[in-house]
ChimeraX commands (.cxc) that place a marker at each C-alpha (Angstrom):
marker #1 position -5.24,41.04,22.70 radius 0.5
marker #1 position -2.54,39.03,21.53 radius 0.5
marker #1 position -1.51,35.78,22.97 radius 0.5
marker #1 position 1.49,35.87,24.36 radius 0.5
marker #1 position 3.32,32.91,25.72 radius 0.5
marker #1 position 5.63,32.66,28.66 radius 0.5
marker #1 position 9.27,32.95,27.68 radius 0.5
marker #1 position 10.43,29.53,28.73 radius 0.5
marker #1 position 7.59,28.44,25.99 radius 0.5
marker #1 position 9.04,30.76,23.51 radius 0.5
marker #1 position 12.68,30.04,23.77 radius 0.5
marker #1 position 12.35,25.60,24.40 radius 0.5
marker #1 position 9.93,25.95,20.73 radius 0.5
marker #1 position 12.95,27.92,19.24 radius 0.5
marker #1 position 15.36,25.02,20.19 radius 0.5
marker #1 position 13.05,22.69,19.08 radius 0.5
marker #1 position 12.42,24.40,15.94 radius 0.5
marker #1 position 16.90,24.32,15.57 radius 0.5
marker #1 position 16.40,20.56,16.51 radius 0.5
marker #1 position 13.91,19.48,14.29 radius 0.5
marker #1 position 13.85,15.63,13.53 radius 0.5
marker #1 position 13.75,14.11,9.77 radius 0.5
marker #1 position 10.18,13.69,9.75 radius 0.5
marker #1 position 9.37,17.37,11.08 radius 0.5
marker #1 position 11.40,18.63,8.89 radius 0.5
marker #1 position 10.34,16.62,5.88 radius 0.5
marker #1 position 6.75,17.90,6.74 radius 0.5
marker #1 position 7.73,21.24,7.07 radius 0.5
marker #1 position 9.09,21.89,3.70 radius 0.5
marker #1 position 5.58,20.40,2.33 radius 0.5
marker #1 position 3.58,23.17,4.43 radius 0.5
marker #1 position 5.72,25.82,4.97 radius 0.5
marker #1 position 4.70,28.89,2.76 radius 0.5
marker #1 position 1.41,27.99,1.77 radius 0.5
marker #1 position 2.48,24.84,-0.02 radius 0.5
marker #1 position -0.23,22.70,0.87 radius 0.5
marker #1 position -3.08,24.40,-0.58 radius 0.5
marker #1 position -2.70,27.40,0.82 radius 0.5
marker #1 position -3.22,26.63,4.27 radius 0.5
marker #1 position -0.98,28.60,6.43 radius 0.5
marker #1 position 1.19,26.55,9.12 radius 0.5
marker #1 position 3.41,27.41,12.26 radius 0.5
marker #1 position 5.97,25.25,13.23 radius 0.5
marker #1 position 6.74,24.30,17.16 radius 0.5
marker #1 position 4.03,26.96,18.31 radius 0.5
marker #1 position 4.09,27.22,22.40 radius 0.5
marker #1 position 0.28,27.37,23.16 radius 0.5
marker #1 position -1.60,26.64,26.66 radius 0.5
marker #1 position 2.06,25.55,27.82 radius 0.5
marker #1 position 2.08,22.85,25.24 radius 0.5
marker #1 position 4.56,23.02,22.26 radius 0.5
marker #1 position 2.52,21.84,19.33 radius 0.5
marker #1 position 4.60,20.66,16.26 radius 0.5
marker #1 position 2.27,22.17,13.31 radius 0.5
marker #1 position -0.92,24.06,13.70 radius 0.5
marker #1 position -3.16,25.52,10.97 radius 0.5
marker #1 position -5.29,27.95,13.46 radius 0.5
marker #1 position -7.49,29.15,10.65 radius 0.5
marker #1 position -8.70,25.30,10.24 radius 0.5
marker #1 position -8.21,24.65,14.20 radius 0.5
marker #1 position -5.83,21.80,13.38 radius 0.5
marker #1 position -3.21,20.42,14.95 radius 0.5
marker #1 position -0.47,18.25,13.19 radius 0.5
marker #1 position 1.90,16.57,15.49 radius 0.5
marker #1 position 4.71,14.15,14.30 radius 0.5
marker #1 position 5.66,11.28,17.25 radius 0.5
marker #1 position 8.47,9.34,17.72 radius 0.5
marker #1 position 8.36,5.70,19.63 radius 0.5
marker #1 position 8.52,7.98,22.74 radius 0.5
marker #1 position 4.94,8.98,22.24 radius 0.5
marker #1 position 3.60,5.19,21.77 radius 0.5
marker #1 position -0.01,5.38,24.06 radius 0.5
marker #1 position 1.13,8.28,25.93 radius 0.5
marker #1 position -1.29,9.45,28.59 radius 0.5
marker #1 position 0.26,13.42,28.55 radius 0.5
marker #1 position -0.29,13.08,24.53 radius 0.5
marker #1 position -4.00,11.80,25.34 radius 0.5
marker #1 position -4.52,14.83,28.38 radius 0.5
marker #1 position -2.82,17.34,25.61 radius 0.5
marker #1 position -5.14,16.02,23.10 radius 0.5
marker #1 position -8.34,16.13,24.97 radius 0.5
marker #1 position -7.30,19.80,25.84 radius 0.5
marker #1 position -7.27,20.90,22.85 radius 0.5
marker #1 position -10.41,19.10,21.56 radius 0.5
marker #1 position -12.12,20.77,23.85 radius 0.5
marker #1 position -11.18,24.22,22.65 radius 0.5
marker #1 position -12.49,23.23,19.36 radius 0.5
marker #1 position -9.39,21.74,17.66 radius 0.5
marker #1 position -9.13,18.40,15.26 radius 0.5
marker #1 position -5.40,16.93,16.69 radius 0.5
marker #1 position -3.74,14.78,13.87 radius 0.5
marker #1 position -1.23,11.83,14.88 radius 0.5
marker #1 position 1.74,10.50,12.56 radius 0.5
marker #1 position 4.56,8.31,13.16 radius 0.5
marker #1 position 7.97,9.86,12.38 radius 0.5
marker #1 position 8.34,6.76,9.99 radius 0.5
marker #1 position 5.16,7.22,8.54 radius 0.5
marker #1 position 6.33,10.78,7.52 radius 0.5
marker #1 position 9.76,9.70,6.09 radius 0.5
marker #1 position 8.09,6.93,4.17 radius 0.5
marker #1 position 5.00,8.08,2.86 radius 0.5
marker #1 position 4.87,11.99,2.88 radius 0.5
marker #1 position 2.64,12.39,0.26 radius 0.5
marker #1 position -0.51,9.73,2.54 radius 0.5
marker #1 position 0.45,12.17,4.74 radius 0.5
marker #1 position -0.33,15.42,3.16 radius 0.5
marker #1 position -3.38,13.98,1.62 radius 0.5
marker #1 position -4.49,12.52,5.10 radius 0.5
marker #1 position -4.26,16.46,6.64 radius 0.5
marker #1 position -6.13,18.25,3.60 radius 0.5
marker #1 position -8.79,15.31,3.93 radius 0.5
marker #1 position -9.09,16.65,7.67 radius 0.5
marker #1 position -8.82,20.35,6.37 radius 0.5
marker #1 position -11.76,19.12,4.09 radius 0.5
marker #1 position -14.23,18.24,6.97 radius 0.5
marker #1 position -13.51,22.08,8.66 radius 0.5
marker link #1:1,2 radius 0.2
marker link #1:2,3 radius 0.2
marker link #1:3,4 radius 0.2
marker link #1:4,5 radius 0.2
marker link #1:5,6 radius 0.2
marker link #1:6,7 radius 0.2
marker link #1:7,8 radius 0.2
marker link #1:8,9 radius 0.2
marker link #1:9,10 radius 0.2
marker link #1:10,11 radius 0.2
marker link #1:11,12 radius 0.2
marker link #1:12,13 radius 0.2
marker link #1:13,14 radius 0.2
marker link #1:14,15 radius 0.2
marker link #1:15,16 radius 0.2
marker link #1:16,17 radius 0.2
marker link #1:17,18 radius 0.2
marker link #1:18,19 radius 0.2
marker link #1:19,20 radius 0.2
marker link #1:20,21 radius 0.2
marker link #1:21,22 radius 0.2
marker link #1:22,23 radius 0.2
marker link #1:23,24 radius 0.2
marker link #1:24,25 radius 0.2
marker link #1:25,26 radius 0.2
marker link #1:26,27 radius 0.2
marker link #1:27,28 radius 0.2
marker link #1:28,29 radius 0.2
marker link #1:29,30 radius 0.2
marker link #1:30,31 radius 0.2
marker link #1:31,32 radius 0.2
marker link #1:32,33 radius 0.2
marker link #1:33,34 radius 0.2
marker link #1:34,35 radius 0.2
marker link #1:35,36 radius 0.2
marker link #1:36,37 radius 0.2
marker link #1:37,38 radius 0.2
marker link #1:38,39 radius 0.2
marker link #1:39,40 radius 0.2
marker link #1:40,41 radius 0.2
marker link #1:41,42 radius 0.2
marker link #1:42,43 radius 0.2
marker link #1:43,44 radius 0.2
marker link #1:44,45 radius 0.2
marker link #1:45,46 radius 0.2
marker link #1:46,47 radius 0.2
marker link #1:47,48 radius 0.2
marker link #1:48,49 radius 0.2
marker link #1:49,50 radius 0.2
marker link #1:50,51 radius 0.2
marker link #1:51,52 radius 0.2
marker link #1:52,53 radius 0.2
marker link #1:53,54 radius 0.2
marker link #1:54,55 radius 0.2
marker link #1:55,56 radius 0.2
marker link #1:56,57 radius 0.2
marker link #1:57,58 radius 0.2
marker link #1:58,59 radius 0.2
marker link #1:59,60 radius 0.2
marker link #1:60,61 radius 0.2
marker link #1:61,62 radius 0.2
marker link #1:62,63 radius 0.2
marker link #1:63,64 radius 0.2
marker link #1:64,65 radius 0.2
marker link #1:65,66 radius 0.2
marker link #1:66,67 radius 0.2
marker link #1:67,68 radius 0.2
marker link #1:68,69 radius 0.2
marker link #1:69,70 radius 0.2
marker link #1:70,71 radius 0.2
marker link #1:71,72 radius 0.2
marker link #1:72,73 radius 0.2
marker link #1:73,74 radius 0.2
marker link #1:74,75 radius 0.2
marker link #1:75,76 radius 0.2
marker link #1:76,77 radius 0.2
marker link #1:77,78 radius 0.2
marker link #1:78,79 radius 0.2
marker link #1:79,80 radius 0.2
marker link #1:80,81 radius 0.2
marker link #1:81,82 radius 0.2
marker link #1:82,83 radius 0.2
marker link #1:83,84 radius 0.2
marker link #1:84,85 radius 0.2
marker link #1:85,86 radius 0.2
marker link #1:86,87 radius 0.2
marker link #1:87,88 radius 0.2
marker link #1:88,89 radius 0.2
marker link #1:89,90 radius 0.2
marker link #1:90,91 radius 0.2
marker link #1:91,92 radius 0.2
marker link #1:92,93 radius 0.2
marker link #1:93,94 radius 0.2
marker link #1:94,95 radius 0.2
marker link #1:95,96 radius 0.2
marker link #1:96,97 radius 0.2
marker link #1:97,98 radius 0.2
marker link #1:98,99 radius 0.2
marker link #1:99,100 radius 0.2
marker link #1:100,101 radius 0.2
marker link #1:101,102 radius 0.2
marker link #1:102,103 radius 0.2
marker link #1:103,104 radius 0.2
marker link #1:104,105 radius 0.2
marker link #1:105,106 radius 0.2
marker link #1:106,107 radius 0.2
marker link #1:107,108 radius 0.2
marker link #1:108,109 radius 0.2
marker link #1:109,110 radius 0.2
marker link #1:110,111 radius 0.2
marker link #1:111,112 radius 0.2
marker link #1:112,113 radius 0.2
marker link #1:113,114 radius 0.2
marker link #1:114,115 radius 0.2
marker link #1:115,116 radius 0.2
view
């Protein structure tokens, strides 16, 4: 059966896909469609009544782009850990680190694709 999430979950991830910052939306247009390799993305994807930014599930990764906001966040850490333990790899970026050096970036998440 399909996964279906609550609608709260479905409509706040719509928003946030409207409200996307720079950085997520720089990222975006690099894996939207298959860009990156071929590896298939959704964007603001309500799962386990977490919003995740990107997520590859083929791969089991998780790409999530933080703000200052998130700086040694203890939810982040609990999210994290939650979704380790289902069997996913969670990648961390700054929002700057986006903006400034997509490409590191892109390379850092098919290096992690790499070791799936």
């Amino acid at each position: 059966m399909r996964y279906q999430p609550p609608d709260i979950h479905r409509s706040r991830a719509r928003t946030m896909r409207k409200d996307a910052t720079k950085a997520e939306n720089l990222l975006w247009q690099a894996l939207r469609r298959d860009r990156l390799e071929g590896l298939t993305f959704r964007r603001q994807y309500p799962l386990d009544g977490y919003i995740l930014d990107f997520v590859c599930f083929s791969l089991k990764l998780i790409v999530e782009v933080d703000g200052g906001q998130h700086a040694q966040s203890a939810s982040d850490a609990r999210r994290d850990a939650h979704f380790r333990r289902s069997g996913f790899t969670v990648l961390r970026f700054w929002n700057d680190d986006v903006v400034r050096n997509l490409d590191g970036v892109c390379m850092e998440i098919l290096a992690a694709a790499g070791k799936r």
